[in-house]
N, C-alpha and C positions, 0 to 999 in steps of 0.2 A: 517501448515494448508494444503500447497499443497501434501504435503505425506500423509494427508488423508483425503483429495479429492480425489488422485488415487488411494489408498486402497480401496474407497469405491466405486467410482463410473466407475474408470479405473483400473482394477483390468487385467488386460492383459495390457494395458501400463507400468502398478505397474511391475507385472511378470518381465517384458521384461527389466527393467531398472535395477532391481536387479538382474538379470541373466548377466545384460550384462557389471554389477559393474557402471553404467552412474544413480544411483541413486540420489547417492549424490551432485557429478557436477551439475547435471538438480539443483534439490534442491537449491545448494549457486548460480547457477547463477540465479534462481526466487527470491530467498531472496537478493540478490544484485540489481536488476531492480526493484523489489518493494522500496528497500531503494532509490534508485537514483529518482527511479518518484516521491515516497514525497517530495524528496530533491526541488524538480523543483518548483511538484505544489502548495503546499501551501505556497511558497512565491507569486506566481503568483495568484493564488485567494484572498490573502491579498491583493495584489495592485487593483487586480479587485473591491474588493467590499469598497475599500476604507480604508482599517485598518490597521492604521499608529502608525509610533513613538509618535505623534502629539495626537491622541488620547487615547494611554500610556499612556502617562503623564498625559490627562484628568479626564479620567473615567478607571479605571485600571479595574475594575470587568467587565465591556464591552467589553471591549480588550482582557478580556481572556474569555468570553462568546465568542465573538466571532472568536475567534483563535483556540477555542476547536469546535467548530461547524466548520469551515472550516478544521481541522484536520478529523476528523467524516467523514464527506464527502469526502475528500481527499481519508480516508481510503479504504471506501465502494468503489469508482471508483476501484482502485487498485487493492483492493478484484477478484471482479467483471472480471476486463479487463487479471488478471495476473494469479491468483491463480488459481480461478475456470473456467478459461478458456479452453477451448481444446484443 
């Protein structure tokens, strides 16, 4: 996604990083900091809004209602803060 984000919209950054061979470095270390901040936040927003092993074991279609919606948003932050960033 972020190689065409610059394709498209940094198109002289794009240029510049593939001339300068620093393409694909940029690339795995934004795909590495994307994996590491999931890694963080959506344990952290489980505990924030309460969703627990405790409730696993309750209501399981809940759990993953609501694990897929804190993943969603997890993601969009990410997006947002890392990808399509400047």
């Amino acid at each position: 996604m972020r190689r065409a984000f610059l394709q498209e919209h940094r198109p002289i950054q794009y240029s510049d990083l593939v001339l300068t061979e620093k393409l694909f470095p940029h690339l795995a270390e934004i795909d590495e900091a994307c994996h590491q901040r999931l890694d963080v936040m959506i344990p952290a927003m489980a505990e924030q809004e309460g969703v627990t092993a405790t409730l696993k074991r309750a209501d399981q279609m809940e759990w993953v209602r609501r694990m897929n919606s804190i993943k969603s948003r997890a993601e969009e932050v990410i997006l947002a803060e890392l990808v399509y960033a400047d």
